[in-house]
N, C-alpha and C positions, 0 to 999 in steps of 0.2 A: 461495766468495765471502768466508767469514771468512779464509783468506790471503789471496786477493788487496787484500782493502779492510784488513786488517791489516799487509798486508806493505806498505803506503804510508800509513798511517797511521805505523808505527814508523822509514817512512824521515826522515819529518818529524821527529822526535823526536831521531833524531840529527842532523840540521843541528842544530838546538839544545844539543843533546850537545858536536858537537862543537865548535861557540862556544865554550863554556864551555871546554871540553879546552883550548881557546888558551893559558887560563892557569890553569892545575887548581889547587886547593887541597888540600895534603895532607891525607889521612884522610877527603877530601870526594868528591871525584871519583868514582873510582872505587866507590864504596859506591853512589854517586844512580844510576850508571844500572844494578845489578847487578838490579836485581828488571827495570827494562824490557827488559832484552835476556836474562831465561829466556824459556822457551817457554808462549805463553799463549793464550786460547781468544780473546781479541782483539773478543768480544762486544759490548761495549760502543761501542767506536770505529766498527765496522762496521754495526751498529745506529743511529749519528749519518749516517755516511753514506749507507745505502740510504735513510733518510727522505729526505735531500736531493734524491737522483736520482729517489727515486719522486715528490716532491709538485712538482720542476722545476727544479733545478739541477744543475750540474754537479758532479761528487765534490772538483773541487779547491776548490770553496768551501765546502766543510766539514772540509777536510784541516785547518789549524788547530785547529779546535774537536775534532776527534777526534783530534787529537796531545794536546790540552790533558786530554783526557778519560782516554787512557792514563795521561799522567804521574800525574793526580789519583789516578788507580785505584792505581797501582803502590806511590802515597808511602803511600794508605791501608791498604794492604798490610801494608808495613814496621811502622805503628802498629799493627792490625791483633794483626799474630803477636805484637809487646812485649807486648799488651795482654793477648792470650791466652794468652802460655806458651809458642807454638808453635815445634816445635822442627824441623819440613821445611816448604820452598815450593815448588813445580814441579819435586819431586825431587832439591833441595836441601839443606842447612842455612839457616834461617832466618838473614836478616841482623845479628839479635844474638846470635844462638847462635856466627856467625862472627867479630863486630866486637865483641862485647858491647854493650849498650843504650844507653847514653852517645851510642857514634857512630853506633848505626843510628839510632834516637832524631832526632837532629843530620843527620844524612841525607834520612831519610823528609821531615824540615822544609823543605830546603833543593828535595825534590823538589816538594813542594806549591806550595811558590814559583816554581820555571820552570813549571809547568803554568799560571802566570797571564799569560806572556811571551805565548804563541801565541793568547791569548784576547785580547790589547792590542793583536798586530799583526793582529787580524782589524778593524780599523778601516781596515786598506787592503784588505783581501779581499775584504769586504761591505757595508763604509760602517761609518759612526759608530753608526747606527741602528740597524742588525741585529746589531753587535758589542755596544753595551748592553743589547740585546733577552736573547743571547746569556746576557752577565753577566751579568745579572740571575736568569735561567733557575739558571746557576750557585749564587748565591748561595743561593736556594730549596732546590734540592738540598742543600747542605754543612747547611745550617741542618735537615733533616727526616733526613739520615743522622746525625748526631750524634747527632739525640734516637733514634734505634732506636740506634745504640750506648749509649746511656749505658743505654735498660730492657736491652738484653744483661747488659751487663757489671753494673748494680748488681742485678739478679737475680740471677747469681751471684754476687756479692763478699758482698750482704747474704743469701744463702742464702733468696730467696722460692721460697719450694716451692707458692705457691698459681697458679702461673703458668696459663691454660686457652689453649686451643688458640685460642680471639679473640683471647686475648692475643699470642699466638708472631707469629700474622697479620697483627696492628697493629705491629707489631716488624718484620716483613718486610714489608711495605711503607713504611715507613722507611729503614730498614738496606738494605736489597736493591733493592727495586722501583723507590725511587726515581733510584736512581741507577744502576743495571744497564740497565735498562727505559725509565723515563717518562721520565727527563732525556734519553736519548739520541735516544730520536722528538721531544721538544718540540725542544730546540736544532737538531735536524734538519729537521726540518718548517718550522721557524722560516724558515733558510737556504733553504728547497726552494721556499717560497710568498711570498718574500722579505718576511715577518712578516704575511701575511694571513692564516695559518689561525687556528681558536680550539686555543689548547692542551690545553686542558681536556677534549678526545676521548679523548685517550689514556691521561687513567689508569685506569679500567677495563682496558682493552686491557697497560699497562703492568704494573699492580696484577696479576692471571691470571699474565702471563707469568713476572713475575720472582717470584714467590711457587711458583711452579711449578720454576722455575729452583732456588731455594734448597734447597726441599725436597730435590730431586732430586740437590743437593750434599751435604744433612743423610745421606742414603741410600746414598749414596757412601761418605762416611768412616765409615759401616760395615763394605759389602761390595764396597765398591771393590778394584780390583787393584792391580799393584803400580806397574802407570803413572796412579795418582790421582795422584800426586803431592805429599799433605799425609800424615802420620802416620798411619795409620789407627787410627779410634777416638780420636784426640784429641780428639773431642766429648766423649766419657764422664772423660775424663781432664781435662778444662775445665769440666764439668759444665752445658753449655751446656741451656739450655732447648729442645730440638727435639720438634717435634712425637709423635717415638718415648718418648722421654722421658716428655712430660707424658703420654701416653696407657696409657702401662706406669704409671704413677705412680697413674694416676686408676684403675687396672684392679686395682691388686692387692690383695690382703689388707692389715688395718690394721696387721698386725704386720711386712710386708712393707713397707710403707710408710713406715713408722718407721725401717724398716733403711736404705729410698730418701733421705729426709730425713739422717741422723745421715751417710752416704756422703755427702752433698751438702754437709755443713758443712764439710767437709774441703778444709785447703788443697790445689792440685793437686798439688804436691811428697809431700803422702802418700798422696793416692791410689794405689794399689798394682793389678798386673796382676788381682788376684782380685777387687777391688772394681771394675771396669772388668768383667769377666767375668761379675760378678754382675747387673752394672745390663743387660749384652747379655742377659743368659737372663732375666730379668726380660720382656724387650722382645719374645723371642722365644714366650715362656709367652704372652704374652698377644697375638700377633698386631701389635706397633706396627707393625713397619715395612711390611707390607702393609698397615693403615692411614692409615700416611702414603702410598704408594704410590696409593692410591684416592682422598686429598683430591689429588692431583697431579696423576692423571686428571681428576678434575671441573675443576678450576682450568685444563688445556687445552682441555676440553669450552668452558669461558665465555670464553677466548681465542680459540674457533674463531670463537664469534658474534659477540664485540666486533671481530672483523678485519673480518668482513661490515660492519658498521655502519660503522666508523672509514676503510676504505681502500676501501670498495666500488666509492664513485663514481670512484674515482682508474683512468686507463686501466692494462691490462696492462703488464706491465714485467718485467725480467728482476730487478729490487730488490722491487717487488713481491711477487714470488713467492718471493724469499728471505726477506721478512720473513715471510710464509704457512709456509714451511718450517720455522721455528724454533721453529715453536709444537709442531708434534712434539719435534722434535731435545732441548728444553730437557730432557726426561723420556727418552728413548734414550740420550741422551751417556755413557758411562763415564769 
């Protein structure tokens, strides 16, 4: 089902696509749509739509909003890797490591902006109502993924090493949750109960899942293969605050710790394969990532219960029980 409801959500994306193509802008075009047409786990857009079909609409009236949901994902992306450092995407070169940052920069901008076209002509899909119910949902979202990027990013940039594991938490359900997760069921629910459900079920439900989800991506760019897709271990090398991290950090000796700290002040440009290598056997000395691995469990355990609650009364369905599926899968995936 994530190809099928992705592979028509991305159809959507290129009519818009290729409007634009009509009259491309050099240095533009071709950059905006290079991250939405690699290969992607399409989560999000299809998570908009099974809510629609499960709570009682049809998938084409949420094709808009889950075209709009891609492009948003794709442009944050692009910011994303600038902001990071990151140097692969879905098996790729990153878009500034290809264009250099100037134009991916200029790109990713340009993509965030067509993501706002298929949310404007959802005023003839849905009505006027449901389309600012909609934007509205949106603007909620941009507004609580910023602030978890900005504690990402100014945790590492100002080198806070007192980071704890509520903290990372609070951070992913911002940065992740909200808009991986809780924006895709409310904007979909939204569409599905044509604005009479209450939104507010879902984050519990959302909060579980997509915090479950990250983790399981933080775990990944460890011991991922070679079809992850990102750098492997580019977290060590970004210095990023993951749950592995803080727990090896809280675990070890104080002189080891110090060494954690003085690694961490360090631009990523010098962080080096041995310092990368040190912070992994650290991690591994003290059990982090089967740590992490057990908060990821628990956090599907309270996904299993919040599905009960949240979709219960809703009849069988074949969206349904894909949203029930996912709640494993997020923690399986490689």
């Amino acid at each position: 089902m994530l190809k099928e409801y992705g592979d028509a959500a991305r159809a959507t994306m290129e009519r818009y696509f290729a409007a634009a193509a009509a009259a491309p802008s050099p240095y533009l075009h071709d950059l905006v749509v290079d991250y939405p047409r690699r290969p992607g786990k399409m989560l999000r857009s299809s998570l908009c739509i099974a809510h629609a079909r499960a709570f009682g609409a049809d998938a084409e009236s949420a094709m808009l909003t889950a075209a709009a949901i891609e492009m948003l994902h794709n442009a944050l992306l692009v910011h994303d890797d600038i902001q990071d450092g990151s140097e692969e995407r879905r098996g790729r070169p990153t878009l500034h490591a290809e264009h250099g940052i100037p134009l991916a920069l200029n790109a990713g901008d340009m993509l965030m902006l067509h993501s706002l076209r298929p949310l404007m002509d959802n005023t003839d899909r849905i009505g006027e109502r449901l389309a600012l119910e909609v934007l509205l949902e949106t603007e909620v979202m941009a507004r609580e993924s910023a602030e978890g990027q900005a504690l990402e990013l100014g945790w590492r940039d100002l080198n806070v090493v007192s980071v704890t594991e509520a903290d990372y938490l609070k951070m992913v359900l911002k940065k992740t949750a909200w808009f991986s997760t809780i924006y895709p069921a409310r904007v979909g629910a939204i569409i599905g109960s044509n604005g009479r459900v209450d939104t507010s079920i879902f984050m519990n439900f959302g909060f579980f899942l997509g915090a479950a989800f990250q983790i399981r991506d933080d775990i990944l760019n460890l011991v991922g293969d070679a079809g992850y897709g990102k750098e492997l271990a580019g977290d060590l090398y970004e210095g990023k605050r993951t749950l592995m991290l803080i727990h090896a950090r809280q675990s070890c000796s104080k002189r080891d710790r110090a060494k954690f700290d003085k690694i961490l002040a360090l631009p990523r440009r010098d962080r080096t394969v041995e310092h990368a290598s040190w912070l992994r056997a650290a991690m591994d000395r003290h059990g982090s990532i089967d740590h992490a691995r057990r908060i990821a469990e628990g956090l599907v355990g309270a996904a299993h219960h919040e599905f009960s609650r949240v979709y219960g009364h809703l009849p069988d369905s074949r969206d349904k029980r894909f949203i029930a599926a996912l709640i494993p899968w997020v923690i399986e995936r490689s």
